[in-house]
C-alpha positions, 0 to 999 in steps of 0.5 A, spaced: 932 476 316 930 477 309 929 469 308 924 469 315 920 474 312 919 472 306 917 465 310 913 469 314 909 472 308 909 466 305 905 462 311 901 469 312 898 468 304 897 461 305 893 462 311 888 468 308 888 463 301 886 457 306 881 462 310 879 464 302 878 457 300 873 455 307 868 460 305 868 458 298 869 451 298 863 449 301 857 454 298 862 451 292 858 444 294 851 446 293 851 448 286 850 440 283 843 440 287 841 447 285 842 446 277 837 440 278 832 444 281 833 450 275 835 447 270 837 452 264 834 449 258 837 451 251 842 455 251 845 460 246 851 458 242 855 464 243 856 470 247 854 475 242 848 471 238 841 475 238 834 475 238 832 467 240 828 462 243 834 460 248 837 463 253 843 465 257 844 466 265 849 461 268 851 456 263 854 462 258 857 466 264 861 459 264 862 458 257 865 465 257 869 466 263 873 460 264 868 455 266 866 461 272 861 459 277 857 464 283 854 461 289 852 466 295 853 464 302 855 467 308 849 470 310 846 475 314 838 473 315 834 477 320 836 485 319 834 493 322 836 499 320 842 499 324 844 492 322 843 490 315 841 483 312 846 480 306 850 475 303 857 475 300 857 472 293 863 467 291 866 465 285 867 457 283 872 453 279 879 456 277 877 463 274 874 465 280 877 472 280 872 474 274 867 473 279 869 482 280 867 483 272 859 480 273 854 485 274 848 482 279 842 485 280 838 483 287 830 485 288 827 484 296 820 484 296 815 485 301 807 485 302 808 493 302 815 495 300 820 493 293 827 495 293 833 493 289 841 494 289 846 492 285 852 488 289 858 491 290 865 489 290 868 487 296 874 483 298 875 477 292 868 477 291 861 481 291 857 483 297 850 485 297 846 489 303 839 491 304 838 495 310 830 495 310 827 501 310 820 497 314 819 491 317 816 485 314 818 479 311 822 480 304 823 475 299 829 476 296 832 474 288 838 474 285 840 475 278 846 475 274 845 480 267 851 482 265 858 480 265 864 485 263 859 490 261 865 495 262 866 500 256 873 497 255 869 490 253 869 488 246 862 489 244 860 492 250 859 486 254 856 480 254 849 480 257 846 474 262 839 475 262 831 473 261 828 479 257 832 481 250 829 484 243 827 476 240 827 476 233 827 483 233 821 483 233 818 479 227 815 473 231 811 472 236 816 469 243 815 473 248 822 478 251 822 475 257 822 467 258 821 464 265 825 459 263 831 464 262 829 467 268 831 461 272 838 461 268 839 467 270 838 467 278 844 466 283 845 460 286 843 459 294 842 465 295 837 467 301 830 467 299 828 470 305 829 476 309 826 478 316 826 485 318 825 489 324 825 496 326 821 501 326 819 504 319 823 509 314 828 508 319 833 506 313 832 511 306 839 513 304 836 508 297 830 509 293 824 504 294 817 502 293 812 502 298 804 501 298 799 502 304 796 495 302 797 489 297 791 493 294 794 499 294 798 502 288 805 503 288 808 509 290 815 512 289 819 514 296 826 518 296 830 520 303 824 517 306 819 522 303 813 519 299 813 522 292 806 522 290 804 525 282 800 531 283 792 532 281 792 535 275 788 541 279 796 542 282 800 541 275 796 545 271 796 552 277 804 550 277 805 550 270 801 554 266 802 558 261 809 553 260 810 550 253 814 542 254 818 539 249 820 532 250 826 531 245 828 524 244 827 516 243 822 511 245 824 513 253 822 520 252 815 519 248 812 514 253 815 519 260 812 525 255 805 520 255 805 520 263 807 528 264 801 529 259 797 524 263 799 529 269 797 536 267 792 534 262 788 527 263 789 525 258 790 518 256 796 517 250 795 511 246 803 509 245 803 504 240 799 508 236 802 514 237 809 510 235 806 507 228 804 515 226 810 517 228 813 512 224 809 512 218 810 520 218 818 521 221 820 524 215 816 529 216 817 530 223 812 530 230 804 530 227 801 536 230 797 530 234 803 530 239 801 536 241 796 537 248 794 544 250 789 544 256 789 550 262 794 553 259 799 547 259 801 546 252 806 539 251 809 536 244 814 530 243 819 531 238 822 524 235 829 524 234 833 517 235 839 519 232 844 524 232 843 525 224 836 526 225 838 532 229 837 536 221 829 535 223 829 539 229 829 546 227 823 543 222 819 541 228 820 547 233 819 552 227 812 547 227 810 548 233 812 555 234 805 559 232 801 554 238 807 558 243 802 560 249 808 564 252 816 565 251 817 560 257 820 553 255 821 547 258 826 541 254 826 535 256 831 531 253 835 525 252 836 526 243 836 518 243 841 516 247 837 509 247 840 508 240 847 511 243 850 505 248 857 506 246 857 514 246 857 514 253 864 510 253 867 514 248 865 521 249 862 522 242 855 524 245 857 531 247 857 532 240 849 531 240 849 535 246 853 541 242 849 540 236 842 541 240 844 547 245 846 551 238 839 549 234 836 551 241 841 557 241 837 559 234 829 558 235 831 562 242 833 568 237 828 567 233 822 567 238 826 571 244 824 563 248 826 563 255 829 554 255 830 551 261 833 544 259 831 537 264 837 532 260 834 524 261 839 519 261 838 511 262 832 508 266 835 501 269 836 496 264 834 491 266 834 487 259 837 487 252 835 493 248 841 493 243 847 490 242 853 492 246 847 496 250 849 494 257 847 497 264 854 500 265 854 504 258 848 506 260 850 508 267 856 512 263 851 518 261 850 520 268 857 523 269 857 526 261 850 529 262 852 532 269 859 534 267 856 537 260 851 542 264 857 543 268 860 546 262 854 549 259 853 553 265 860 555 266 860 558 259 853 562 260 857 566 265 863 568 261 868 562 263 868 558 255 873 552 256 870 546 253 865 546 246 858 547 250 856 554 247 851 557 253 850 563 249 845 566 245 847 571 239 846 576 244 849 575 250 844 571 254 845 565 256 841 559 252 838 555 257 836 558 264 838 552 268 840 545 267 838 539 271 840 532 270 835 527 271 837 520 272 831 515 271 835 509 274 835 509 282 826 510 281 825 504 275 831 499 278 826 496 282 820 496 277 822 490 273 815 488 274 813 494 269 817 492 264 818 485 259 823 488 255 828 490 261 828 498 258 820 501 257 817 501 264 810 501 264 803 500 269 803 492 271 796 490 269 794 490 276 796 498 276 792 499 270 785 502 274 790 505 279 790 512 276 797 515 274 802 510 278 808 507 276 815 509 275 813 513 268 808 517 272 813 518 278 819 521 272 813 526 270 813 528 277 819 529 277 820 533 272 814 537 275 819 538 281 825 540 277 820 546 274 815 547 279 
């Protein structure tokens, strides 16, 4: 009796491995005749080689992992809200169980609408879904940007993509090479999609839509168009407010777009970025201070945890110009230059060191703080070393789970490290919100060539306040508004 069932088992497996084996085999078939028509140019050496000309994509997923290939196949063109469009994601050759440990980013695109997602495991392999949020014609483009980019992988993973930080910025190649563009895409994936139904009829994912090819971009979340405000608006909603933007690069160009918002007043970035650099010794310049309508905004510059020293120096800087005792941090304290804090929790101890600075000016000044912790946009290229898309991912639960504990010790419950309480009793923060940049930016790839800073497309640029930095400060204004 064992015996036949062992047997029967045994024919059972070999029937799932054969039925595996007939889908992978023939989207196996194509990829000689792909290759020909994308041919990757030259690749990097190895997996953790930085800042060059060549590029990586599919020959150095290869290398890599055992020769690994990926086709998509088994897919699903013509597509409603009910019944989505898609297609599966195959590995090729005799690693191709790694096929579950490559991150690939997909993008549909319409006259009217972006939209992006990421696949899924599902089964042996990926699964992609596109449930279209309008009618239209999409055209649809696949491409590998991470492989083991886990927290357990050493060195954070290895990165597939086209746009990287090249020579470290000492030459003149561009981030983001078409060539390596085209190592990077997806073999045989679907290039279209065709969509029908009526429209936001499928919202559960953010996405981009415009009334026509000529109009701008704008933000829709739950089927709800997220429009920045007027500057009229802004200013009536958050007068009398004082905004600190604490934090990297991400937090001076969103501190760019917010002052833009309530102010209208145009931030020149770049030089704003080499004062900042020429003085950060002694801080923030007061230059990075706007006052307008009553709306008073400063960027404050810290890239790493040691820096957080500064800090008391530049609130107390700032304290004179305070309007009111009504404080608004918006806050990140550098977590672009802290890709593996996330994975080993050490970043908590940034975020302590902050509350119980913050903890101080209160005493000092009786400020009211409400605190917007900012994690990672979708990173979409290179930034740093061992910087991948799903260490940055991890700061969305610590930060959550962080202002979870704040608040828990604000109300009398201390377990944890987070210090929520004033020296007299009150709590440091009013409130705690946690604003995640990457579901807005994932299908902005058009606004950024570094794969991390988002900014206008050269289109958008006569636009107005538009583009993803513009519907993050808008963000913020819902948070506080």
């Amino acid at each position: 009796m064992i015996r036949r069932l062992l047997i029967a088992c045994a024919v059972v497996a070999t029937v799932e491995r054969a039925r595996a084996l007939a889908v992978v085999e023939p989207a196996c078939e194509h990829l000689a005749a792909f290759e020909a028509l994308h041919p990757p140019g030259r690749v990097v050496a190895g997996a953790h080689e930085y800042y060059t000309s060549l590029c990586r994509g599919r020959p150095l997923l290869a290398r890599v992992a055992g020769g690994l290939q990926l086709a998509a196949t088994n897919a699903t063109t013509r597509c409603d809200a009910a019944s989505p469009c898609g297609f599966d994601v195959v590995g090729c050759g005799a690693a191709r169980e790694r096929v579950k440990d490559v991150l690939i980013v997909v993008e549909f695109i319409s006259d009217t609408v972006r939209a992006a997602a990421t696949a899924r495991v599902a089964g042996d392999g990926l699964r992609v879904d596109f449930a279209p949020p309008r009618p239209g014609v999409y055209d649809v483009s696949a491409r590998l940007q991470w492989y083991n980019g886990s927290c357990a992988a050493h060195r954070g993973g290895i990165f597939l993509g086209a746009s990287e930080s090249r020579c470290s910025g000492h030459c003149r190649l561009p981030r983001w090479i078409p060539r390596c563009d085209e190592a990077s895409l997806l073999a045989n994936t679907p290039p279209t999609f065709f969509a029908s139904g009526p429209e936001d009829s499928a919202c559960d994912q953010p996405f981009w839509a415009r009334a026509a090819p000529s109009a701008p971009w704008v933000l829709h979340e739950n089927c709800s168009a997220r429009t920045p405000p007027t500057i009229d608006e802004a200013r009536k909603k958050l007068a009398n407010r004082t905004f600190l933007f604490v934090g990297d690069s991400i937090m001076r160009t969103l501190y760019g777009s917010f002052v833009e918002m309530a102010h209208g007043v145009t931030i020149d970035d770049p030089r704003l970025k080499e004062r900042l650099k020429r003085e950060a010794p002694e801080g923030a310049p007061p230059g990075t201070i706007v006052d307008v309508a009553n709306v008073r905004a400063r960027y404050l510059q810290i890239w790493f945890h040691h820096e957080l020293k500064r800090l008391p120096n530049l609130l107390q800087a700032g304290e004179t110009a305070l309007r009111s005792r009504d404080v608004v941090v918006v806050a990140n304290f550098g977590l672009l230059h802290a890709n593996h804090q996330a994975c080993d929790r050490t970043f908590v101890e940034t975020l302590d060191e902050g509350a119980s600075i913050f903890r101080a000016w209160q005493n000092r000044t009786g400020a009211r703080i409400r605190l917007v912790l900012v994690a990672a946009p979708a990173v979409w290229g290179l930034r740093n070393p061992g910087a991948s898309w799903t260490r940055f991912a991890a700061f969305v639960p610590l930060l959550e789970e962080w202002a979870s504990r704040a608040a828990r010790s604000a109300h009398g419950d201390t377990d944890g490290n987070a210090d929520g309480h004033a020296d007299d009793g009150q709590p440091v923060f009013s409130s705690i919100d946690v604003l995640d940049p990457a579901p807005a930016t994932l299908a902005r790839r058009d606004e950024t060539d570094d794969g991390i800073h988002y900014g206008r497309t050269r289109e958008e640029k006569g636009l107005g306040l538009v583009g993803a930095n513009a519907a993050l400060a808008a963000a913020v204004y819902r948070l506080v508004s």
